[in-house]
C-alpha positions in Angstrom: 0.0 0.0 0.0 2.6 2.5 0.8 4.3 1.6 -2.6 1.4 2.5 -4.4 1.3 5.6 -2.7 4.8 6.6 -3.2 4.2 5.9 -6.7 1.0 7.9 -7.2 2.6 10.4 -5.4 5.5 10.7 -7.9 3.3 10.3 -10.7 1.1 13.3 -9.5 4.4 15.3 -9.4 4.1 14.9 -13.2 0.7 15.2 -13.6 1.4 18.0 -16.4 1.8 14.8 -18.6 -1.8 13.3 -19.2 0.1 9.8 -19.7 1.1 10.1 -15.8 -3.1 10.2 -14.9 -3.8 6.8 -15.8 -0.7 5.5 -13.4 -1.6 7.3 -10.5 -5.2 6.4 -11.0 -4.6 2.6 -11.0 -1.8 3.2 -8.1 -4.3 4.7 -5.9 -6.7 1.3 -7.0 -4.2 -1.0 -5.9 -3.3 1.2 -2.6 -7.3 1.5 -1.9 -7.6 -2.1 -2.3 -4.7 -2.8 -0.1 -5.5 -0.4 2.3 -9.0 -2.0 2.7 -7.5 -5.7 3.3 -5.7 -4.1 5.5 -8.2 -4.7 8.9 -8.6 -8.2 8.4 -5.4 -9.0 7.8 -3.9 -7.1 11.2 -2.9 -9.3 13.7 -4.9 -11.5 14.6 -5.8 -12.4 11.2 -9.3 -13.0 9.7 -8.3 -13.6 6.3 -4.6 -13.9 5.4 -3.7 -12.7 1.6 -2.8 -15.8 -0.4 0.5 -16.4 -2.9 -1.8 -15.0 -5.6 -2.5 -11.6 -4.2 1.1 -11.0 -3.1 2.0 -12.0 -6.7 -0.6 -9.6 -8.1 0.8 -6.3 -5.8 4.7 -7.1 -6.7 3.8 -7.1 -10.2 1.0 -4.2 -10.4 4.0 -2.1 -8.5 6.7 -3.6 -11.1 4.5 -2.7 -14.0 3.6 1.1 -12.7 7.1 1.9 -11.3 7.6 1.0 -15.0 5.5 2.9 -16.4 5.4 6.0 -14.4 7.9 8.6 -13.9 8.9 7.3 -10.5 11.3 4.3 -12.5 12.2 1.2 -10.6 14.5 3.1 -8.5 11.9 4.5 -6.3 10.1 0.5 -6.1 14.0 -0.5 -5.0 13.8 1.9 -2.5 10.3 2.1 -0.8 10.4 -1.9 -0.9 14.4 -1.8 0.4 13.3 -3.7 3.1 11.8 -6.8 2.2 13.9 -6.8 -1.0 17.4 -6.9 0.7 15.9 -9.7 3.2 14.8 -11.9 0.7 18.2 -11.6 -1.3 20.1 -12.4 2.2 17.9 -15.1 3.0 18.5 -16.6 -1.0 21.9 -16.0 -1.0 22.4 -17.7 2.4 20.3 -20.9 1.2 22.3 -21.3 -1.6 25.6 -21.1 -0.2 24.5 -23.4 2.8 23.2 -26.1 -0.2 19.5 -26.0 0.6 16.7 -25.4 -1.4 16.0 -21.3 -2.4 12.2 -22.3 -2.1 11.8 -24.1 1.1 11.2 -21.7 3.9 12.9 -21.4 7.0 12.6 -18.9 10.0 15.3 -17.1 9.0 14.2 -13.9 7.6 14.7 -10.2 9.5 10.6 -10.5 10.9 11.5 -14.1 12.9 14.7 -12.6 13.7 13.0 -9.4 15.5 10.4 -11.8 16.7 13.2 -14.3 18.4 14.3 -10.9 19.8 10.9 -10.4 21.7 9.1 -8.0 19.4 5.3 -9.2 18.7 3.7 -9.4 15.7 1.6 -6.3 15.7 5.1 -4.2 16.7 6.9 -6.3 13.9 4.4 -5.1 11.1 4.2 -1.5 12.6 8.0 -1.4 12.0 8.6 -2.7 8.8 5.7 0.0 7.7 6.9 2.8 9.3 10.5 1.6 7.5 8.7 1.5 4.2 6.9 5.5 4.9 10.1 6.5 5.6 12.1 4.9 3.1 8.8 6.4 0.7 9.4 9.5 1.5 13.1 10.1 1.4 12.5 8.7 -2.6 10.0 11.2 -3.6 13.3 13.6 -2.4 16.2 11.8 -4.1 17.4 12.5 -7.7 19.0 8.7 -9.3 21.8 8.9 -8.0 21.4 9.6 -4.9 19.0 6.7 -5.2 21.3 4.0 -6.2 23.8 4.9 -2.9 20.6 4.8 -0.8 19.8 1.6 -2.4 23.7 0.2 -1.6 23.3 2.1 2.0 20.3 0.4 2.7 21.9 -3.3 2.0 24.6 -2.8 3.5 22.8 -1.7 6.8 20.4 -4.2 7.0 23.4 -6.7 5.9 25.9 -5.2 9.4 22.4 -6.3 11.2 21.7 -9.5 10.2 25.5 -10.0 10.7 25.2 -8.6 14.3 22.2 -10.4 15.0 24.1 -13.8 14.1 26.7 -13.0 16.1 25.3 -11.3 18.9 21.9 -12.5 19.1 21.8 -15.4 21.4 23.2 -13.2 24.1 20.0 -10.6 23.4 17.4 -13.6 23.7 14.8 -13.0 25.7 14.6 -15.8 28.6 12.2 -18.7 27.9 9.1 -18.7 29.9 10.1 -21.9 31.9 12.7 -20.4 33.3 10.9 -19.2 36.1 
């Protein structure tokens, strides 16, 4: 949702160009339609958005950071997050010989959740990542988006290192402990 809205938002900036309206217009669809999935699928879930809809977002957002103005920089960006997390986890399945497919609880959200976070704090985070992360792209010029884009794997790549190495010592202590 706050993809979409980034992108819309960009798109507006050039709304001189009539070819922008139709972008913005189907960005705003996707973020409405999102955004009003969004209360049953808050923790605890009601309905939980299948393989099919996740499929449908990443590709309506591939198709109008195509499209638009906003150029796949800005979807890099706003979706840093999940993006870098996702390569980590692939990258780290391959080299350790298991499958890329099979999943695991290795990804940044069970990491934060290992840590003690709960699930509502967990989601709230990796939105409030994603508005910020939105917002400093409807500022940058290219460039400045492609270090942003290396700055933001490389931070999320020092934590996931520090979390491996440091991590057990941050563990909450199980509940049978007393």
């Amino acid at each position: 949702m706050i993809a979409a809205l980034t992108i819309a938002a960009l798109s507006f900036r050039f709304s001189a160009d009539i070819t922008q309206w139709p972008i913005a217009i189907l960005a705003l669809v996707l973020a409405g339609a999102y955004l009003g999935f969004l209360p049953f699928n808050f923790y605890p879930q009601k309905i939980m958005a299948g393989y099919g809809a996740g499929t449908l977002a990443g590709f309506m957002l591939a198709v109008l950071s195509i499209l638009s103005t906003t150029k796949v920089g800005t979807a890099i960006i706003v979706l840093g997050v999940p993006l870098v997390d996702a390569g980590s986890v692939l990258i780290r399945r391959l080299i350790s010989g298991k499958s890329p497919v099979w999943g695991d609880t290795r990804h940044l959200h069970h990491k934060l959740l290992q840590l003690g976070w709960s699930k509502p704090k967990v989601a709230i985070f990796y939105w409030l990542i994603t508005a910020i992360l939105g917002f400093l792209a409807l500022q940058l010029k290219a460039q400045q988006k492609l270090f942003t884009i290396l700055l933001l794997a490389l931070s999320l790549g020092i934590f996931l290192l520090w979390f491996k190495l440091f991590g057990s010592w941050s563990k909450p202590p199980d509940r049978g402990n007393g």
